[in-house]
N, C-alpha and C positions, 0 to 999 in steps of 0.2 A: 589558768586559775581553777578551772572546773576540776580537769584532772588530776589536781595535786589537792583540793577539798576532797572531792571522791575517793581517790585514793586513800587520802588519810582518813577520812571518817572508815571504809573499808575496808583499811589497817587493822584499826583501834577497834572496830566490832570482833575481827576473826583473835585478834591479841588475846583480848579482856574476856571472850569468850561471854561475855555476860548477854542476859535472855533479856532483848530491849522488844519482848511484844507488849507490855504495859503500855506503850508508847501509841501501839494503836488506836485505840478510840480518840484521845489527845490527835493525833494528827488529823484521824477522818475530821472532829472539829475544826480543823485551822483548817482543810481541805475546801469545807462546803463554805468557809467563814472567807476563804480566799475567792472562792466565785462567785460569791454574795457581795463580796466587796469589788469585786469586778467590774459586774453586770450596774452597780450601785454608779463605779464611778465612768461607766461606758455612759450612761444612761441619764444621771441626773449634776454629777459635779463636774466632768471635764477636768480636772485635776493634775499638775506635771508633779505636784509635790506627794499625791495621793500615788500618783501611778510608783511613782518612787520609795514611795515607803510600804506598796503593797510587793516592790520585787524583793526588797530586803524581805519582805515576810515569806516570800514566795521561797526566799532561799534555807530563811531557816526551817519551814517545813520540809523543804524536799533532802535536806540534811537530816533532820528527823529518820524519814522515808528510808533514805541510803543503810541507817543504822539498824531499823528496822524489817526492813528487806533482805539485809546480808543476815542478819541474826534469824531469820525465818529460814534459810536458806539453808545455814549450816543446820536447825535442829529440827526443823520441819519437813523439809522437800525431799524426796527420795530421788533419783534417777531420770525418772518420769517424767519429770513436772520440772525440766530441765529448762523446756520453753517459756515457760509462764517465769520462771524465775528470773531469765536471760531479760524478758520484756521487761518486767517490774524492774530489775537494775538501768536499762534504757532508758527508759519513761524520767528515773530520777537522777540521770543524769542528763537526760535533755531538758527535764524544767530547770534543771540549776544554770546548764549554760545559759539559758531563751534569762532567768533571771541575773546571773551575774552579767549579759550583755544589756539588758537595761539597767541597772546600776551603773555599770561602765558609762552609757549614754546617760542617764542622767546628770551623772556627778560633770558630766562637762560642758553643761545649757547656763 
């Protein structure tokens, strides 16, 4: 499931060719809004329905990220900065599996 999101969100960036850095500050909020909500439910709710509706948010950020990483990548990055770009596409493809495998676990408690 991870791979065929990624993919297609990864698709649909290099296709459409469209510049999704607007998207940035919107994410960095849902960013700090997702470890705020974290930290909130680590610490004061204990929550199975909270954890669960923070992995669904968890994915649509990191879907966000994928669109916005690949479109950075194609008009920003030159050669160089080959590392950094490599990491950023990792990063948001490990938070989407670590979130689509609590979804998965959730949806079956």
């Amino acid at each position: 499931l991870t791979t065929i999101t990624f993919g297609a969100l990864t698709a649909y960036a290099f296709v459409s060719k469209k510049d999704f850095s607007f998207m940035g500050g919107i994410l960095f909020v849902g960013l700090i809004g997702l470890v705020l909500g974290g930290l909130a439910n680590a610490f004061l709710f204990h929550s199975p329905l909270t954890s669960y509706l923070m992995a669904w948010f968890t994915l649509l950020i990191f879907s966000g990220y994928v669109l916005y990483d690949t479109s950075n990548i194609m008009q920003r990055y030159d050669t160089k900065g080959y590392c950094s770009a490599a990491l950023s596409l990792f990063l948001d493809f490990f938070n989407m599996f670590i979130a689509i495998l609590r979804i998965l676990m959730g949806s079956r408690r």
